[in-house]
N, C-alpha and C positions, 0 to 999 in steps of 0.2 A: 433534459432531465433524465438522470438516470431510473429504473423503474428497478423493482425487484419481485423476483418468481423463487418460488420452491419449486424443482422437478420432483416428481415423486418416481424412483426409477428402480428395477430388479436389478440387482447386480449380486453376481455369486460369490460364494464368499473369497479372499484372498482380492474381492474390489474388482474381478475383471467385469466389466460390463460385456453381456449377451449381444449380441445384434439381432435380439428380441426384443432385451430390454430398449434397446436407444430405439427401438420404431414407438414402443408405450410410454414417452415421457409424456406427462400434461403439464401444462403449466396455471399454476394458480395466481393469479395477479395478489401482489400485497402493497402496502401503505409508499408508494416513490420515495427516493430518495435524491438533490439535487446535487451533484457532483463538477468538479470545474471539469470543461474538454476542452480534450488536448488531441486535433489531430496534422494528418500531414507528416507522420515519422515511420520510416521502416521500424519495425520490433530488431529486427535481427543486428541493427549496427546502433540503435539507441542507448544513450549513455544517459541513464537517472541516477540522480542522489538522493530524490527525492519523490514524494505526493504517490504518482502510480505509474501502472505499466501502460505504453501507450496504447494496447489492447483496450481500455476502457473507452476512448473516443471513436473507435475504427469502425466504419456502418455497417453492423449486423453483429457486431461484438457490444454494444456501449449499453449491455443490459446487464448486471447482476443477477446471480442465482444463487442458491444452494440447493444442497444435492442430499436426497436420503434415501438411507438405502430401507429395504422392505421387509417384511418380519418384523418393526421395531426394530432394527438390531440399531439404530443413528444416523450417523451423517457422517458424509465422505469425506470431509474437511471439518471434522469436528469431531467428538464423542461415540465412538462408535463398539459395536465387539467383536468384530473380527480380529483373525487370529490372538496376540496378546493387544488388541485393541490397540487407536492409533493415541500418540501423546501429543504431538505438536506438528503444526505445519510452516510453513516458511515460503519466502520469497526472494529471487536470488536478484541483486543489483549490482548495477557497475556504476562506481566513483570513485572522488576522493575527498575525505570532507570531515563532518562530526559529526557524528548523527546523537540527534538530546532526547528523540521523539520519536515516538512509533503509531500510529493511526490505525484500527483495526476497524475494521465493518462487520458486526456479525447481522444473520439474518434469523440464528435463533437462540434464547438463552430460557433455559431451565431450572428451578430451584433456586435456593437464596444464597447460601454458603460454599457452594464450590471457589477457589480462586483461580486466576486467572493471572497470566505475566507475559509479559516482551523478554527477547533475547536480539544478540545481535552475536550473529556468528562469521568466522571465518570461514572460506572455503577450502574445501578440497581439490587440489590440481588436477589430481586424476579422475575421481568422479562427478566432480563439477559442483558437486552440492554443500552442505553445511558441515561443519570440522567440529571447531573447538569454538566454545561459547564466549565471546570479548568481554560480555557483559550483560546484565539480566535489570529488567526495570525496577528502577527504585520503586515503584507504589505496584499493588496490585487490585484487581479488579474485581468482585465476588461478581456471580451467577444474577445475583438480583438485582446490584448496579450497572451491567450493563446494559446497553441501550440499540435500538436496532433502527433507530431512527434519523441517529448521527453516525461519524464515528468514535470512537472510543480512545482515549488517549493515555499512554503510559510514557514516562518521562525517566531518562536517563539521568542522573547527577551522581560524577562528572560525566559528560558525554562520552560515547565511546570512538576513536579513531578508528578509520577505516581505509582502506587505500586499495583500490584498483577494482576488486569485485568485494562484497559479502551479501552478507543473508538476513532476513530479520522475519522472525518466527513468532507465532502466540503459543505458550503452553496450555494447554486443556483442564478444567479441573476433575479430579479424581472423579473415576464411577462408581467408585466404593459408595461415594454420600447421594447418588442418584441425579446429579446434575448435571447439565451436557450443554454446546453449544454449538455452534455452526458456523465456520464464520464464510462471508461471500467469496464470490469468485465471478470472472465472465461464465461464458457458455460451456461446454463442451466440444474443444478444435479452436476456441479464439485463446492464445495463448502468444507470448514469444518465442522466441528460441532460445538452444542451449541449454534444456531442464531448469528454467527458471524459477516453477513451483517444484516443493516436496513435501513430504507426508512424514510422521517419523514413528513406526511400527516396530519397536526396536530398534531400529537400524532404519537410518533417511534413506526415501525410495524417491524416486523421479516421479511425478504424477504419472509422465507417460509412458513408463514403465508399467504400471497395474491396470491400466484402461486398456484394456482390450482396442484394436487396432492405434494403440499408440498413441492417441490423440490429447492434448495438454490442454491446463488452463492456467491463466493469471489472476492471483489470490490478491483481496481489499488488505494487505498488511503495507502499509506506505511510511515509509520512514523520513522525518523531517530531520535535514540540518540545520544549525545553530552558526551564525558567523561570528567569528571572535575578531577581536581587534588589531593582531596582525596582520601584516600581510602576504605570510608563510601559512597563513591559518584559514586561509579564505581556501572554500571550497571550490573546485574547477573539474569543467568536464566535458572534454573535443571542441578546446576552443572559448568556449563563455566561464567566468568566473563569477559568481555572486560574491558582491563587496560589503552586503547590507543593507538596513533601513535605517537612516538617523532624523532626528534623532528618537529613541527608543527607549522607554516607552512614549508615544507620541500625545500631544493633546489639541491639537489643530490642524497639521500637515506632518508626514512626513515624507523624505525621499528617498527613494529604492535606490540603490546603485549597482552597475553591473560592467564589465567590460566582455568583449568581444572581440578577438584574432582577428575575424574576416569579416569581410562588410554580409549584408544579407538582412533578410524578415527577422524582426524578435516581437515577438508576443507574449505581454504580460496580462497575469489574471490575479486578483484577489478576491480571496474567498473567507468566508469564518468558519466553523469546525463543520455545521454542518452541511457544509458544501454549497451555500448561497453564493454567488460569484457579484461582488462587490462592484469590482471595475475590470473592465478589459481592452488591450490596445493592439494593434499591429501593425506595424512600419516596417519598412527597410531605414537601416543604420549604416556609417561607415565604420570601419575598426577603430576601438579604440577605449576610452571609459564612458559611459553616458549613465542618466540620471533620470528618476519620474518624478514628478510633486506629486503626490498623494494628499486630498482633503480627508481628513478625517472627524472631524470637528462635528458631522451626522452621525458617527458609530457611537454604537455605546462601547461603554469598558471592559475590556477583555482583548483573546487573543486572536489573532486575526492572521492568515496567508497567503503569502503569494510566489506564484509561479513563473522564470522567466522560462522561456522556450526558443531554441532554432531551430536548424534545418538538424543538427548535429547532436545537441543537447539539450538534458531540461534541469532545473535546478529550483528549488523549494525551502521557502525557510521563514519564517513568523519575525509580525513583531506585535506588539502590546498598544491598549490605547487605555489611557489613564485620564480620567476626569474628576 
């Protein structure tokens, strides 16, 4: 089970942290949160379309924070006033797929009316980070329905295509109306590679870029695909393809399907938004297409996830259970 801290830390402004500040962090225990893990994968060659970075399972990484900076001035990942203050943060993935869904975790919200939105961007070749915006979530979130207890969900319709790397960001709402939020991250140094997170102060910064000795972290913004029903449409990534769950919406069973290049361990998890982890299995398989039964006939009604995982990939995507 995932836990969640607030550091409370100096950082000068322009965001470099002191190496004064990082020896003064304290941590305040606040209300846990139960998250699916996922470990056993290098960061640096892991390919998600989906759920999170595998920074969240890895020992000494698999705790959530957030970060405020001192003065009052906000939060390092969220509402702040430095410089022209930051507007959105992000997170960079590699797939290919459709993403319908974005999952945000904050650990603080502020006021009633600020709003709140998902983006799904492309990236940049050169600088590695976010470009041009593909598409921005159909519903948005105010200040006083978010929740810090689950996460938070904004829904694409129609979903947006993606192919090889993107980014999926939360927007901030205004500090003009006084409302601010925070959203999580791992630690400070538990991060992937490649400037996975960024910050956007104007112009998108690398997380570890402004951290003083360079050190990164991986942001709770996890983006869900949607499987359609071809089979040009099914999302694939180093190897595993997710084929779906039918049938869907379920009301007794349904069964997950997936295929797999190479034989090897596959681990699946299911979980419900707020990260209670339903069922989980892990086997070796041969190549090929395989299938789970899933009972679902104990859930109640609503949306429900699960995760398959190898040595190479991980893959993420809902289905509904209707009674």
């Amino acid at each position: 089970m995932k836990k969640l801290y607030t550091f409370l830390s100096i950082v000068a402004p322009f965001m470099f942290l002191t190496a004064q500040a990082q020896s003064n962090f304290s941590a305040v225990p606040m209300s846990p949160i139960s998250v699916p893990s996922f470990k056993g994968h290098n960061p640096s060659t892991l390919t998600i379309d989906t759920l999170m970075p595998a920074t969240f399972s890895q020992s000494g990484c698999d705790t959530l924070f957030y970060y405020r900076l001192s003065g009052g001035k906000g939060y390092v990942f969220g509402n702040n006033n430095v410089s022209t203050g930051e507007t959105e943060c992000a997170q960079k993935y590699y797939a290919t797929g459709t993403v319908t869904e974005v999952l945000v975790g904050y650990g603080v919200h502020k006021g009633t009316n600020g709003v709140t939105s998902a983006k799904v961007y492309s990236i940049d070749g050169t600088k590695k980070g976010p470009l041009n915006a593909l598409g921005t979530s159909s519903n948005t979130i105010t200040t006083g329905a978010i929740v810090t207890t689950a996460y938070n969900s904004y829904v694409f319709t129609p979903g947006i295509a993606v192919t090889t790397s993107f980014a999926v960001g939360v927007t901030f709402p205004s500090p003009t109306g006084g409302d601010s939020v925070a959203v999580l991250s791992t630690k400070i140094g538990c991060s992937s590679t490649d400037s996975l997170s960024w910050v956007k102060i104007g112009t998108w910064i690398a997380t570890g870029s402004f951290l003083q000795g360079h050190p990164n972290v991986d942001l709770a913004i996890l983006p869900i695909v949607n499987v359609a029903g071809g089979v040009n449409e099914y999302p694939s990534a180093n190897g595993l393809t997710l084929m779906g769950a039918y049938p869907n919406p379920a009301n007794d069973f349904t069964n997950i399907k997936y295929h797999i290049n190479t034989p090897g361990v596959v681990s699946v998890e299911v979980f419900d938004l707020t990260g209670r982890v339903i069922q989980h299995s892990s086997e070796k398989f041969s190549s090929g297409d395989h299938d789970i039964k899933l009972s679902v006939r104990d859930l109640a009604s609503g949306n429900y996830y699960y995760t398959i995982k190898t040595d190479a990939a991980q893959l993420t995507s809902k289905f509904s259970v209707a009674k």
